[in-house]
C-alpha positions in Angstrom: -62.3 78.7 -5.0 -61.3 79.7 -1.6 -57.5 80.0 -0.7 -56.1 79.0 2.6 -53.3 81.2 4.1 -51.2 79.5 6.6 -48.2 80.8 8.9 -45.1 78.6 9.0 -43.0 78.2 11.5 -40.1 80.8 12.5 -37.3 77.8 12.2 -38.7 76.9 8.5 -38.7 80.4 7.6 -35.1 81.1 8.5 -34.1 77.8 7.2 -36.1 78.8 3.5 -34.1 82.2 4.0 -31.1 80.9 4.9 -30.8 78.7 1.7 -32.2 81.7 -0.3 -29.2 83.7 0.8 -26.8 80.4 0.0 -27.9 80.4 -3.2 -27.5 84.2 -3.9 -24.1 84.4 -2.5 -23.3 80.8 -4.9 -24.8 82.6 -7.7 -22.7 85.8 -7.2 -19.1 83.7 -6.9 -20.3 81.7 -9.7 -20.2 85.3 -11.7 -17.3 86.3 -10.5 -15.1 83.6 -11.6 -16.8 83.6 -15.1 -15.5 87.5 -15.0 -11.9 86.1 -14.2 -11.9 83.1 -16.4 -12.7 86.0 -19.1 -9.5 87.9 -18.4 -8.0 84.9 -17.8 -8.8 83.9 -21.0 -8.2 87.5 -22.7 -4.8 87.5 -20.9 -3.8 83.6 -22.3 -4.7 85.0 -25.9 -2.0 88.2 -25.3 0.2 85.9 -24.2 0.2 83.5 -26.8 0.4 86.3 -29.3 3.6 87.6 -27.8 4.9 84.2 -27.7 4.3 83.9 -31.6 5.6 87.0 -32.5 8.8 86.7 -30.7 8.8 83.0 -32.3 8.7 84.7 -35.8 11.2 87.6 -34.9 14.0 84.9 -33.5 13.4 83.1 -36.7 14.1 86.2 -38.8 17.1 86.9 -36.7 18.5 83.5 -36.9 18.3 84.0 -40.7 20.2 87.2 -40.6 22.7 85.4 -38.8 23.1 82.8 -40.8 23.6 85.3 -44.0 26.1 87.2 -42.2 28.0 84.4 -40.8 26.8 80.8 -42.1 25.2 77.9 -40.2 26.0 77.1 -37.6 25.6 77.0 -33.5 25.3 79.9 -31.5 26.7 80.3 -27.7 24.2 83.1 -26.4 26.1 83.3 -23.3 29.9 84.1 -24.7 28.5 84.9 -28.6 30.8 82.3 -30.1 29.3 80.7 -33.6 30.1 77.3 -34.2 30.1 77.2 -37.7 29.2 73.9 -39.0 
C-alpha cells in the first residue's frame, strides 16, 4: 500500500506545537504540586504527632499537679490553684 505524505500548513503546525508545549508545561505543574502536597502531607503528619505528644505530656503534668496539690483550677497566667 502506498502512503501519502502531505505538508501542513505553518499556522497548524504552530498551533499543534503550541498546545504540545501547553500540555508539557500542565503536566510539569501538575508534578510539582503532587511534590508539595507530599511535604505538605509529610509536614501535617509531624505536626499532628507533636500535637499528640504535647497532649499526652500536659495530661501527665496535670496529674502531677493534681497529686501534689489536689484538684482543682489552675491560673496559668498568675499560678494560683483553685482547689475545688
Amino acid at each position: 500500500m502506498e502512503t501519502k505524505q502531505m505538508q501542513i500548513s505553518e499556522e497548524l503546525l504552530n498551533k499543534v506545537k503550541s498546545y504540545q508545549e501547553k500540555a508539557v508545561i500542565t503536566v510539569s505543574k501538575l508534578g510539582d504540586i503532587e511534590l508539595q502536597l507530599s511535604q505538605l502531607n509529610k509536614t501535617k503528619s509531624e505536626l499532628i504527632a507533636q500535637y499528640e505528644s504535647n497532649a499526652i505530656g500536659a495530661q501527665e503534668l496535670v496529674k502531677v499537679i493534681e497529686s501534689t496539690y489536689g484538684s482543682g483550677t489552675l491560673d496559668i497566667y498568675t499560678g494560683i490553684l483553685t482547689l475545688k
